[in-house]
C-alpha positions as CSV (number, residue, x, y, z in Angstrom):
1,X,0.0,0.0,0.0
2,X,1.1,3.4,-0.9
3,X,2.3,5.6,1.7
4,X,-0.6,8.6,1.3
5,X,-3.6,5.9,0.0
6,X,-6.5,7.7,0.2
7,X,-5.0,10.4,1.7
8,X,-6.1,14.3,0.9
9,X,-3.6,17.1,1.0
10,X,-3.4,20.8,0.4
11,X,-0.1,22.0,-0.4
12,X,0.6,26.2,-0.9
13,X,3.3,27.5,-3.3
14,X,2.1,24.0,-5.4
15,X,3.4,25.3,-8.6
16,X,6.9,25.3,-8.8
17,X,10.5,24.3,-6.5
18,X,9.5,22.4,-3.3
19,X,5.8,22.6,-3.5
20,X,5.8,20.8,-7.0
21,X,8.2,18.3,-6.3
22,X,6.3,17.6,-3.3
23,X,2.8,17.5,-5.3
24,X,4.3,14.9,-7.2
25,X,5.6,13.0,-4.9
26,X,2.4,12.5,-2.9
27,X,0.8,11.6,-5.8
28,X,3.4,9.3,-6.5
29,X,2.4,7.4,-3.3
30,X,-1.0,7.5,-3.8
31,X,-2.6,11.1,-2.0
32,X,-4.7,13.1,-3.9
33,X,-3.9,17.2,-3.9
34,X,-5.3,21.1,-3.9
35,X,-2.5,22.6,-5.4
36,X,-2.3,26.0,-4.3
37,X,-0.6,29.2,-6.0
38,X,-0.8,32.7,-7.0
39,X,0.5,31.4,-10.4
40,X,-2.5,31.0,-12.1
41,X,-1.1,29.5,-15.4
42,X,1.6,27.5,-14.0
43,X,-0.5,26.0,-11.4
44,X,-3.7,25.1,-14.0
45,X,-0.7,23.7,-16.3
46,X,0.6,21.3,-13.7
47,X,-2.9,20.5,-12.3
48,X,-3.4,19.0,-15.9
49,X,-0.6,17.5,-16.3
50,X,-1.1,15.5,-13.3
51,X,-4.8,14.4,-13.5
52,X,-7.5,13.5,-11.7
53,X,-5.4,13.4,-9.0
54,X,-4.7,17.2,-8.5
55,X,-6.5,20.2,-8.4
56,X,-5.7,24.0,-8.8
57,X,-6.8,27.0,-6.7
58,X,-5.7,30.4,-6.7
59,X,-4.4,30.7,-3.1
60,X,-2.9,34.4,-1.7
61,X,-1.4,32.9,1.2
62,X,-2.1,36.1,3.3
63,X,-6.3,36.1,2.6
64,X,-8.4,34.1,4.4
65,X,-11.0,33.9,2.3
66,X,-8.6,32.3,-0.4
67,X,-7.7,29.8,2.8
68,X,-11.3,29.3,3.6
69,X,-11.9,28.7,-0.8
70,X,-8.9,25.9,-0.6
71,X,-9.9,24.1,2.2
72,X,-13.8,23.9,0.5
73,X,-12.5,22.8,-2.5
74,X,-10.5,19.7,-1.1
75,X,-13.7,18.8,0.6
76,X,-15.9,19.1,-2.2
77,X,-14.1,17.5,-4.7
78,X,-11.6,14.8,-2.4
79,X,-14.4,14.4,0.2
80,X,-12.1,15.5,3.0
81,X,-8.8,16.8,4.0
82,X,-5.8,15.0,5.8
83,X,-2.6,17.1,5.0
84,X,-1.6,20.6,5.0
85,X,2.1,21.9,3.6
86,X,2.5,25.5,4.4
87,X,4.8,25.7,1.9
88,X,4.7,29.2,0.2
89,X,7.1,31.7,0.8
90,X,8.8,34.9,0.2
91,X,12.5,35.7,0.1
92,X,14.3,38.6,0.7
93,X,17.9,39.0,2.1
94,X,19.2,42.1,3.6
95,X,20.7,44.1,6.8
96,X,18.8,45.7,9.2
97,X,20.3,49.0,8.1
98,X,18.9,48.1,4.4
99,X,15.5,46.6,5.3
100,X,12.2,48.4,5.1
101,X,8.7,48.1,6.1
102,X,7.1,47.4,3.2
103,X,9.8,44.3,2.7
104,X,9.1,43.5,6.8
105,X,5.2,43.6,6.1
106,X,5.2,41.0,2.8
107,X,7.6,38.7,4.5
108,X,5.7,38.4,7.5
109,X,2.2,38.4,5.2
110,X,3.8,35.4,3.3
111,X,5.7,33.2,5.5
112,X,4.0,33.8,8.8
113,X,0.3,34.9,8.6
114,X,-0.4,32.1,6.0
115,X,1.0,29.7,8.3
116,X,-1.6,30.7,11.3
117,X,-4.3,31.2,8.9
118,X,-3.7,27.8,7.1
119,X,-3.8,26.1,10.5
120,X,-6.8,28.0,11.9
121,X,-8.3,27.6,8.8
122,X,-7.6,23.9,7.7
123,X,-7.9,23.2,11.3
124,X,-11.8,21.9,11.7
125,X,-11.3,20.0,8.4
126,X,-8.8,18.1,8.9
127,X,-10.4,16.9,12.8
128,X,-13.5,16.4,10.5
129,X,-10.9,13.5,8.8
130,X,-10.7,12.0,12.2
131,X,-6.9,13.1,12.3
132,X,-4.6,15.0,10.2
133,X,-1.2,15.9,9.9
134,X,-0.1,20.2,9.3
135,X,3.7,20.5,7.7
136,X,4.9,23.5,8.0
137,X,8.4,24.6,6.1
138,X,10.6,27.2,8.1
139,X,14.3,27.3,7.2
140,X,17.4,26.7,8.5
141,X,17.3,30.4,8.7
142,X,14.9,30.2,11.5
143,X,17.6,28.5,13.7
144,X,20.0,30.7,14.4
145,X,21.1,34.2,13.8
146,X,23.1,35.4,11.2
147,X,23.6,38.5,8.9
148,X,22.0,39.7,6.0
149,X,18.6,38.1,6.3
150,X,16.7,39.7,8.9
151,X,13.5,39.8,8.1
152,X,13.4,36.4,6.6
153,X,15.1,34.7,10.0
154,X,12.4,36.8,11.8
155,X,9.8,35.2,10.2
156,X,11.2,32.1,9.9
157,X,11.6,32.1,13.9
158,X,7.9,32.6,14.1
159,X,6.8,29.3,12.4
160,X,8.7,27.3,14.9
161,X,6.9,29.0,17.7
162,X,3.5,29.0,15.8
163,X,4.4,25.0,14.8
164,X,4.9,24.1,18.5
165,X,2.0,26.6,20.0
166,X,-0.3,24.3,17.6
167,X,0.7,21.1,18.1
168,X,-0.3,22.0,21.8
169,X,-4.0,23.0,20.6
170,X,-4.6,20.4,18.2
171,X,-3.1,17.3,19.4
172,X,-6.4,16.8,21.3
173,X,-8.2,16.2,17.6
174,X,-5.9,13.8,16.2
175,X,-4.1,16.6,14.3
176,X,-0.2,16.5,14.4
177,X,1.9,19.5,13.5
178,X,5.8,19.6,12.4
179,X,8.3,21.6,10.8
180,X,10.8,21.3,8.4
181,X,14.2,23.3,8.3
182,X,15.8,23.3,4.9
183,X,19.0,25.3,4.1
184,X,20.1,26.2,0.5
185,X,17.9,24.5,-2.2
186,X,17.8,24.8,-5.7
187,X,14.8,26.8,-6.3
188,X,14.0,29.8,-8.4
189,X,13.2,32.1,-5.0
190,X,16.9,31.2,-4.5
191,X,18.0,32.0,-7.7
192,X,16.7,35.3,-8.0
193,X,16.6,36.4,-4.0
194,X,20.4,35.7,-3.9
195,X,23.9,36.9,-5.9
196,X,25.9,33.8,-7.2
197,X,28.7,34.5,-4.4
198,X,26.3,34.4,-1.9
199,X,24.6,30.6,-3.2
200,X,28.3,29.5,-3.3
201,X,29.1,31.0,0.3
202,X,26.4,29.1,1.5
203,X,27.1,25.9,-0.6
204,X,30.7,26.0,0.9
205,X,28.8,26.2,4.7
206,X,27.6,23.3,4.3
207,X,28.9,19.7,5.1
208,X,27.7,18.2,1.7
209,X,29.4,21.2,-0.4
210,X,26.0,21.4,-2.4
211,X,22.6,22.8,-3.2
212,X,20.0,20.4,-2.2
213,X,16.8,19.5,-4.2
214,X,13.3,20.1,-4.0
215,X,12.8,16.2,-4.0
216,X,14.8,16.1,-0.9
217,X,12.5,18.2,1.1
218,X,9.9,16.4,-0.6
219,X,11.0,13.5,0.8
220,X,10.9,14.7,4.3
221,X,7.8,16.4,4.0
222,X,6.0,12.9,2.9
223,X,7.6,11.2,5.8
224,X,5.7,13.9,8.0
225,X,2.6,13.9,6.0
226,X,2.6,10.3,6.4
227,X,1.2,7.5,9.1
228,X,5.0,6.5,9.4
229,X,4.9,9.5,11.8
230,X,2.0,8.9,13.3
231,X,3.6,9.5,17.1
232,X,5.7,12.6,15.4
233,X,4.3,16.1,16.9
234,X,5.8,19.0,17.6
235,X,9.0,18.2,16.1
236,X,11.8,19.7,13.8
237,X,13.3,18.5,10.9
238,X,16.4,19.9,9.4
239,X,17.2,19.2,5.0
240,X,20.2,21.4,5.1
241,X,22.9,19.7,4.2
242,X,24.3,20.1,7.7
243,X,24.9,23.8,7.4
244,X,23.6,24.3,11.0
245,X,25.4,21.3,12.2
């Protein structure tokens, strides 16, 4: 039996780096997935591509409505919901003397509002399931200190608190929460959010002396999603390479 057999999950940021890689994998082992993006095209395109299997939304992260929308459509169309992947996120790496609040406000819109309203949100769904299991990606980022990334650390900080805060509330309804931690991974949002000196400063960092891959978060993602972790709750899970080691 596949690993996510009749299994329902929405993932956000679904239409390109870790979120696709992660669609597919799930499908790969059976789930069934709401693929959620602001990339209308790119999402609808993949959603096809994938069948019967997958279906696209237009998600803003930050709305509730669009949450509210998301979590309706997985019902309607899959019956129910079992998964959530917070997945979608925004990059931006500077100093504290360089940041601003416009950059402040859409980092914390992106990676940390949509992580409490995905949970709120998804939350009554997924206990509607009978259990469920909420993965939410952070960053190695959101480990430790560092320079030049303010902001996105900040943020990053916050879903470990808001991951661990939830596990607390929901653990009562079946409903484990996790995070994942990756470092440096081949992705467009790294591509364009950083210089090439700065990708091989990190690359050299880690233990591995490499970028990792969507498919290797993907990988850690399913294991969370899965029933292999069914006694896995308020935990962290680092795909870095070992460049906090």
């Amino acid at each position: 039996m596949k690993r996510l057999e009749n299994k329902v999950a929405l993932i956000t940021g679904a239409a390109n780096g870790m979120g696709e890689a992660t669609a597919r994998l799930f499908i790969d082992e059976g789930g069934k997935v709401v693929l959620g993006d602001i990339e209308d095209e790119r999402g609808r395109a993949l959603a096809e591509q994938l069948g019967e299997a997958a279906t696209f939304i237009h998600l803003d992260v930050a709305t509730a409505s669009d949450w509210a929308a998301a979590v309706a459509t997985a019902e309607t169309i899959y019956g129910k919901l079992d998964i959530l992947v917070n997945n979608a996120g925004a990059y931006v790496a500077t100093r504290l003397q360089d940041s601003s609040e416009a950059e402040f406000d859409l980092l914390v819109a992106v990676n940390q509002r949509s992580v409490f309203l995905g949970m709120k949100i998804a939350a009554p769904a997924l206990a509607r399931a009978g259990s469920g299991s909420i993965v939410n990606i952070s960053s190695s980022g959101g480990l430790r200190g560092g320079p030049g990334m303010i902001n996105y650390r900040a943020v990053k900080w916050a879903v470990r608190g808001l991951t661990r805060s939830a596990a607390h509330d929901l653990g009562a309804d079946g409903i484990r929460v996790n995070s994942i931690h990756p470092g440096p991974i081949q992705t467009r949002m790294i591509a364009a959010g950083n210089s090439a000196e700065l990708n091989e400063m990190m690359v050299q960092r880690t233990l591995l002396k490499r970028l990792g891959e969507p498919i290797e978060v993907a990988r850690a993602t399913l294991f969370l999603a899965s029933d292999e972790a069914s006694y896995i709750t308020g935990a962290e899970v680092v795909v870095d390479g070992g460049l906090s080691a």
